[in-house]
C-alpha positions as CSV (number, residue, x, y, z in Angstrom):
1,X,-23.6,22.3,22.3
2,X,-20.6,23.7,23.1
3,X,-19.7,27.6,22.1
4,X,-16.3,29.0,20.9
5,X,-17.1,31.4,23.0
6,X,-19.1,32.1,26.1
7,X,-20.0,36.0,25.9
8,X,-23.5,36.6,25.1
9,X,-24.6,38.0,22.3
10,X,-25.0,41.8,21.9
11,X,-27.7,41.6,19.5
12,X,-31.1,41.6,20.8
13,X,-34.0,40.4,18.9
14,X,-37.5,42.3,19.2
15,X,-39.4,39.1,18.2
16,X,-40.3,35.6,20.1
17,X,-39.1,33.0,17.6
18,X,-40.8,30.4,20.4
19,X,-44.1,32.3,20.2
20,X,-46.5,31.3,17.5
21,X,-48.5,34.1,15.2
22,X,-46.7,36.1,12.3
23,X,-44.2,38.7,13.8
24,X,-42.0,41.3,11.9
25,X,-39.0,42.9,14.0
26,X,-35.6,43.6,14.1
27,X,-32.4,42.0,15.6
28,X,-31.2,45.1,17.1
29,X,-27.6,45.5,17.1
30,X,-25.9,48.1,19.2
31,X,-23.6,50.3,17.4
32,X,-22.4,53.2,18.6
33,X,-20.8,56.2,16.1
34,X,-20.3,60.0,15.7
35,X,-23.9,60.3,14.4
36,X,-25.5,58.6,17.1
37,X,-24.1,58.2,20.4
38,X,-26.1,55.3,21.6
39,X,-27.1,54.2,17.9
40,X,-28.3,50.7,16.9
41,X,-28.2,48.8,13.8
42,X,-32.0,47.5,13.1
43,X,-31.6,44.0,10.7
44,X,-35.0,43.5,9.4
45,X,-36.4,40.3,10.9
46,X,-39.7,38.0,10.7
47,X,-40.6,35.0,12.6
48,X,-43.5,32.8,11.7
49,X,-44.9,29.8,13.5
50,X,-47.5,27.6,13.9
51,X,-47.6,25.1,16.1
52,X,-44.5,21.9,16.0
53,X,-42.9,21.6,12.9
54,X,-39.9,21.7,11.1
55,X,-37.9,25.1,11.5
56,X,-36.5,26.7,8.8
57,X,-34.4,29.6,8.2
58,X,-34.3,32.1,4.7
59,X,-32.0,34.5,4.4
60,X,-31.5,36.8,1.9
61,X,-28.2,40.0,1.1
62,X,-25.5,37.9,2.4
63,X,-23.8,40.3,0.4
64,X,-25.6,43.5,-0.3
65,X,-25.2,44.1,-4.1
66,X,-27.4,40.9,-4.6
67,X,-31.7,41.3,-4.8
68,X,-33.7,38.5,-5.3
69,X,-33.4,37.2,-1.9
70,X,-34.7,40.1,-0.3
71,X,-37.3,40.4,-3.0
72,X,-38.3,37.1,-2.3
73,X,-38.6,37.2,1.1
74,X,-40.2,40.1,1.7
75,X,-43.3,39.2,-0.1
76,X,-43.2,36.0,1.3
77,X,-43.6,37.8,4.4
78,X,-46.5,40.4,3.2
79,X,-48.3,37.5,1.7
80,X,-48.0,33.7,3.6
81,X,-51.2,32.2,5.4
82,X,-50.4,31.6,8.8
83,X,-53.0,28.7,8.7
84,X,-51.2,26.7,5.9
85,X,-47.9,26.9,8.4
86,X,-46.8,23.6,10.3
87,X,-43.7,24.8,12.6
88,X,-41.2,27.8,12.0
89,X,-40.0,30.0,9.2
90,X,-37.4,32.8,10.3
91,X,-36.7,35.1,7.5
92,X,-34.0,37.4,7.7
93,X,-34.1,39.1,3.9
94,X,-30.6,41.5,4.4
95,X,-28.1,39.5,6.7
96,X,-25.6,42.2,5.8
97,X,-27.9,45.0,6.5
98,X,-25.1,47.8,6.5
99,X,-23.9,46.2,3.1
100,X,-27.3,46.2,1.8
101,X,-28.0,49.9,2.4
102,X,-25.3,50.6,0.5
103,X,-25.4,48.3,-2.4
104,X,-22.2,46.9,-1.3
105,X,-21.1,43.3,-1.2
106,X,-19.1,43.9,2.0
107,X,-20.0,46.6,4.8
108,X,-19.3,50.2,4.5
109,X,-18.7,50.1,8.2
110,X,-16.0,47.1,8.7
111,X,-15.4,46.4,5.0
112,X,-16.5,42.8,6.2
113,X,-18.0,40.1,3.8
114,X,-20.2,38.2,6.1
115,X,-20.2,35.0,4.0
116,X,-16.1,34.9,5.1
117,X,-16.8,36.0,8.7
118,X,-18.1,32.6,10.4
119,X,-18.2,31.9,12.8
120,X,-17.9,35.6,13.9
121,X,-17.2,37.0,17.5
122,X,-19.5,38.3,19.8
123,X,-17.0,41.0,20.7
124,X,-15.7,41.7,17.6
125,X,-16.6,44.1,14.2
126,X,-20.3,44.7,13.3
127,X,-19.9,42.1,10.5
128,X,-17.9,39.2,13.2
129,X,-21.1,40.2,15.3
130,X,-23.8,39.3,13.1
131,X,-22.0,36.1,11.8
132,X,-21.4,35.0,15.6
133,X,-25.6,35.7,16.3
134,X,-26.3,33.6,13.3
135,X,-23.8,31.1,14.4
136,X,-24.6,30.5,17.8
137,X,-28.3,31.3,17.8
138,X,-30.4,31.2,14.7
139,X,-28.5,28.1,13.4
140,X,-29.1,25.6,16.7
141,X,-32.9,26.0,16.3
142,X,-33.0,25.4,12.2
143,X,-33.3,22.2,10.3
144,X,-32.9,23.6,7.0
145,X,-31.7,26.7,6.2
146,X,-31.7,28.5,2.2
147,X,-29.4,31.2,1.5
148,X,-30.2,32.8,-1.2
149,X,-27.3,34.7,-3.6
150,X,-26.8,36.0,-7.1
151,X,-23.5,37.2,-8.9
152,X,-23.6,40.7,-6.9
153,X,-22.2,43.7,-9.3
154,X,-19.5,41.6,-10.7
155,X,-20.6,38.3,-11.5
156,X,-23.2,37.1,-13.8
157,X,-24.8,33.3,-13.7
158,X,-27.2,31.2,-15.1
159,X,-29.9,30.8,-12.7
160,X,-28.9,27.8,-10.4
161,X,-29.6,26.1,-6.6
162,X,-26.9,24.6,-5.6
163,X,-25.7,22.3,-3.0
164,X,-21.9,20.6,-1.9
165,X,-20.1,17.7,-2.2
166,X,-20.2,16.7,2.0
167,X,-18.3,13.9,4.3
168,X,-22.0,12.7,5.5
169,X,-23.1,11.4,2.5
170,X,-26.8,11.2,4.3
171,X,-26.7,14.7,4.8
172,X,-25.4,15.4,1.1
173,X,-28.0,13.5,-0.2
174,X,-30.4,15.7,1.9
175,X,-29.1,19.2,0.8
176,X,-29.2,17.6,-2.6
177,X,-32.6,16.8,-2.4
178,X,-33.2,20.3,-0.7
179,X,-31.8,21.9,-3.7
180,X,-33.3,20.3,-6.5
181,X,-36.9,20.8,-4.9
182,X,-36.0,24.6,-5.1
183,X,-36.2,23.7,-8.8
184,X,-34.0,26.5,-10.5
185,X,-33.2,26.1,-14.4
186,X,-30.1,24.5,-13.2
187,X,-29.0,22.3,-10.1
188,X,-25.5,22.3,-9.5
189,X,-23.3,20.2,-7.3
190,X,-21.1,23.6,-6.7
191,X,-17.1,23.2,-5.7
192,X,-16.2,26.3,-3.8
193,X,-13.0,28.3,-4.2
194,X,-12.5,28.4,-1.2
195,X,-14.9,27.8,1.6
196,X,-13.6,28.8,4.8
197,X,-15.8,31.1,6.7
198,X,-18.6,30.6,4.6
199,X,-22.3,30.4,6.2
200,X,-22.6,27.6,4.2
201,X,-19.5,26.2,5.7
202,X,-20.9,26.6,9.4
203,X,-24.3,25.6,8.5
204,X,-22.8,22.4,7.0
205,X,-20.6,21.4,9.7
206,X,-23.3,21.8,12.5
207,X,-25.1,18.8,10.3
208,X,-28.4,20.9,8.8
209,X,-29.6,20.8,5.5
210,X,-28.7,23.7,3.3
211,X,-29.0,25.1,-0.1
212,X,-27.7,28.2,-1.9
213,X,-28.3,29.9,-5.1
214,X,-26.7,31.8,-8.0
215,X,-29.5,33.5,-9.4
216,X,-28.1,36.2,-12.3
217,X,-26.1,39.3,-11.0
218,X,-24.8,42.1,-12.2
219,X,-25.5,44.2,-9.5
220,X,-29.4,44.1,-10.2
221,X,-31.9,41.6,-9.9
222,X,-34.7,40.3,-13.3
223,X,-38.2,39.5,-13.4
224,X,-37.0,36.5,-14.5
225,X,-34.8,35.8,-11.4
226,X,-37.0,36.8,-9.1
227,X,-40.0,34.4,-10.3
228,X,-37.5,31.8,-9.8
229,X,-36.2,33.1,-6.2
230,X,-40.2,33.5,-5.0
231,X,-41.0,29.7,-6.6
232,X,-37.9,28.5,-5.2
233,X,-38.3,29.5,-1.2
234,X,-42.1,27.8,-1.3
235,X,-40.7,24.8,-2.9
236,X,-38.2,24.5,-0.4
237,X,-40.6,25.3,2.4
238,X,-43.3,22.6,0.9
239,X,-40.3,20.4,0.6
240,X,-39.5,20.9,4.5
241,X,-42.5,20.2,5.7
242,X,-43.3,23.5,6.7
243,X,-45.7,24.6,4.2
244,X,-49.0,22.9,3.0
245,X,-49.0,23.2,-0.6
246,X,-48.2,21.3,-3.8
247,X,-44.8,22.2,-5.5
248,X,-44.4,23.9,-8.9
249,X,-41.9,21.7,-10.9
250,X,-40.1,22.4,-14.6
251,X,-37.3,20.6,-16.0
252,X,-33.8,21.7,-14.4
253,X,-31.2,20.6,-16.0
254,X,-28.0,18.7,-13.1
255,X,-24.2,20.6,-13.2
256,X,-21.2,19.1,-11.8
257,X,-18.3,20.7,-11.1
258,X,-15.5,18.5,-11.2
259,X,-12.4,20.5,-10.1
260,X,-11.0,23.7,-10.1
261,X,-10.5,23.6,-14.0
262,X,-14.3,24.8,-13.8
263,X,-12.7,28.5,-12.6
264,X,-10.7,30.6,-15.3
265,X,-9.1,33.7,-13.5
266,X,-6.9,36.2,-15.1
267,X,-3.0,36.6,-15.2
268,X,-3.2,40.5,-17.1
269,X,-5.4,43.1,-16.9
270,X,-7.5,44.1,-19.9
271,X,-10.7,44.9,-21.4
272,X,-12.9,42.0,-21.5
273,X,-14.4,40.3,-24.5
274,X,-16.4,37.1,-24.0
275,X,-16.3,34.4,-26.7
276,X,-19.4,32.4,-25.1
277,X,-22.4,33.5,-23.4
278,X,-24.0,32.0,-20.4
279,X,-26.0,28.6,-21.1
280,X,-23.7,27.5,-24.0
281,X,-21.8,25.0,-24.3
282,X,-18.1,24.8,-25.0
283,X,-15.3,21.7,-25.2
284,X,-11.7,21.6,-23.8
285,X,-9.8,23.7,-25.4
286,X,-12.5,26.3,-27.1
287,X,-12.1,30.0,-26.6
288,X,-13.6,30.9,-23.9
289,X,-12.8,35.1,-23.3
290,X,-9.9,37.3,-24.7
291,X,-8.5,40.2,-22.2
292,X,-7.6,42.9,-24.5
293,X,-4.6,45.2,-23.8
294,X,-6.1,48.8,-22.7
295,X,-2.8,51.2,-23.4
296,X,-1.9,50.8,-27.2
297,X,-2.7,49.1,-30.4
298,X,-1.1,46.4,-32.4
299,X,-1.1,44.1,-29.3
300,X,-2.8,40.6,-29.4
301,X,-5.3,40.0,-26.9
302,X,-4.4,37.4,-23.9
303,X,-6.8,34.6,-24.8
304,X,-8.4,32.4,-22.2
305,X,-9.4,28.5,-23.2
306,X,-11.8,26.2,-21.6
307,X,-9.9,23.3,-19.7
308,X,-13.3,20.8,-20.0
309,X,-16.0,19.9,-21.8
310,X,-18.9,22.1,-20.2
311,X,-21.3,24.6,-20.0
312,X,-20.4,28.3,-19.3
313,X,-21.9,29.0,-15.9
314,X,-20.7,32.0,-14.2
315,X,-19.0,35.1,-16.1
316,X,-17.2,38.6,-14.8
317,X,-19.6,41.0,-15.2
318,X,-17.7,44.4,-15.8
319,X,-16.4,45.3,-19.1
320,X,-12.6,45.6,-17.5
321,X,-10.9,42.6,-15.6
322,X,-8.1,43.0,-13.3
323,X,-5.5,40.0,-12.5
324,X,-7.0,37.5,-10.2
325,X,-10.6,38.2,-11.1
326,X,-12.5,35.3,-12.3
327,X,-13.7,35.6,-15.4
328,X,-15.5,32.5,-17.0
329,X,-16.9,29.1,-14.7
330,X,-17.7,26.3,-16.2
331,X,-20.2,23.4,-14.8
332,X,-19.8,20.0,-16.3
333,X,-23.4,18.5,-17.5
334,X,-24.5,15.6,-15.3
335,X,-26.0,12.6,-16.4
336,X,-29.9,12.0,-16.7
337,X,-30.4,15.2,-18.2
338,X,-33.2,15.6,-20.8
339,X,-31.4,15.4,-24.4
340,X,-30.9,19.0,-25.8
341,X,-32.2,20.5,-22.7
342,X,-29.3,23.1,-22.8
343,X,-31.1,26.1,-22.3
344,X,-34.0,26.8,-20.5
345,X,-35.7,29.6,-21.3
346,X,-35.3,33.0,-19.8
347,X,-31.1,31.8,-19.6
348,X,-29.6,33.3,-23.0
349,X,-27.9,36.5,-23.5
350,X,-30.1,39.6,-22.8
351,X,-31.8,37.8,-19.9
């Protein structure tokens, strides 16, 4: 394999992810500030491993505003049965530990948003550091890696796994099958705004299987979503090979997104009044949100109007939108699906 760069990493991990047995650790990250002189930043880390087997990796707080991985993951590692493990599961349940401690989605330290930082930079910002040890090190030795997200603070979504539209057809048709044995409510083929430096971006490009996840948001995490997230990682893990175990299946219903008339973004500020709720279904041209002028009366609101027939998705969360925030994304309904099967439960308003 050949490496961008050829400085070593400055991270140093306290566990063996060669040895077998259930370890919990830290990748220690050397980080040196007013407070503490020869200071270190400890990411929470657990290897387990049994024997040869698939490897997989399960990460969780890409960005820090955003729960049910973490929740996930950390029971998974209170609770699995090392004996019912065939290979490796790495678990790393806050990537972005510094954002994560303080419910931000990027770091208080850097300001950096990991999922734009790969492939990072072994001698660059806390954030370019972590991306470049996940890059060059925890990457190489996983065949299928789940990264699990939500809508953060300012995002809300109806509970989805998601995988990409990819060159290798093989390889899309494996992180397709990866994401539909997660088994969320809804299993979208996801089109990304923009995907450079994303994690799913390197993962993709080095040829592994991957998956992500939308699962809710606003800044908090549901009992709802997190049943979802904890069924979802052992269905994956059964689906990899890595888990003995029989997977728990419900109808999901398939999303498409087609092109970048899915995304509605804002041209004016304004107060925020959505005309659909998440789950429902709209056609071209319905109403889809109104921005609502926030300095006088007798002003019309801006209205916003779906450009495809669809299913509201994604919202803004916040009650306020500025320009250039994304405030409504639609998924167009894929064919196969169960007729009327618009709404599973748990999806509606109030959820």
């Amino acid at each position: 394999m050949s490496l961008m760069y050829e400085k070593p990493t400055s991270i140093d991990p306290t566990v063996d992810f060669d040895a077998d047995g259930i370890q919990h650790g830290f990748l220690r990250l050397p980080y040196s500030r007013d407070d503490s002189a020869w200071g270190n930043i400890m990411i929470p880390v657990c290897s387990i491993k049994n024997g040869v087997g698939p490897s997989v990796l399960l990460t969780g707080s890409n960005h820090g505003d955003e729960y049910e991985g973490p929740l996930a993951l950390l029971d998974l590692a209170l609770h699995i049965d090392l004996s019912q493990v065939s290979g490796r599961i790495i678990l790393v349940p806050f990537m972005n530990y510094p954002a994560f401690r303080a419910g931000r989605r990027t770091s208080p330290i850097d300001d950096g948003n990991l999922n734009r930082m790969f492939p990072g930079a072994p001698d660059g910002t806390v954030t370019q550091k972590i991306a470049d040890y996940i890059q060059r090190y925890l990457l190489p030795m996983s065949d299928l890696i789940l990264d699990i997200h939500a809508g953060g603070s300012t995002l809300d979504f109806v509970p989805f796994a998601a995988s990409h539209v990819l060159p290798d057809k093989t390889q899309e048709a494996r992180c397709q099958a990866a994401a539909e044995a997660f088994n969320a409510p809804y299993t979208a083929k996801m089109l990304e705004i923009d995907n450079a430096g994303l994690f799913d971006t390197a993962a993709e490009e080095a040829g592994k299987t991957f998956v992500s996840t939308e699962l809710r948001g606003g800044g908090t995490s549901t009992a709802y979503s997190t049943r979802i997230a904890r069924k979802g990682v052992r269905n994956v893990l059964i689906h990899a090979g890595v888990l003995d175990g029989t997977p728990v299946m419900q109808p999901s219903l398939s999303l498409d997104m087609p092109s970048m008339d899915c995304f509605t973004f804002a041209d004016v500020d304004g107060m925020l009044e959505m005309c659909v709720d998440l789950g429902e279904t709209v056609r071209e041209g319905d109403l889809l949100a109104r921005l609502w002028p926030m300095d006088r009366t007798g002003v019309a609101p801006r209205d916003y109007r779906a450009r495809l027939d669809g299913m509201l998705i994604g919202r803004h969360f916040p009650g306020v939108a500025k320009t250039g925030d994304c405030l409504a994304v639609l998924g167009a309904i894929g064919e196969g699906n169960p007729p009327g099967h618009f709404r599973p439960e748990g999806t509606g308003a109030g959820q």
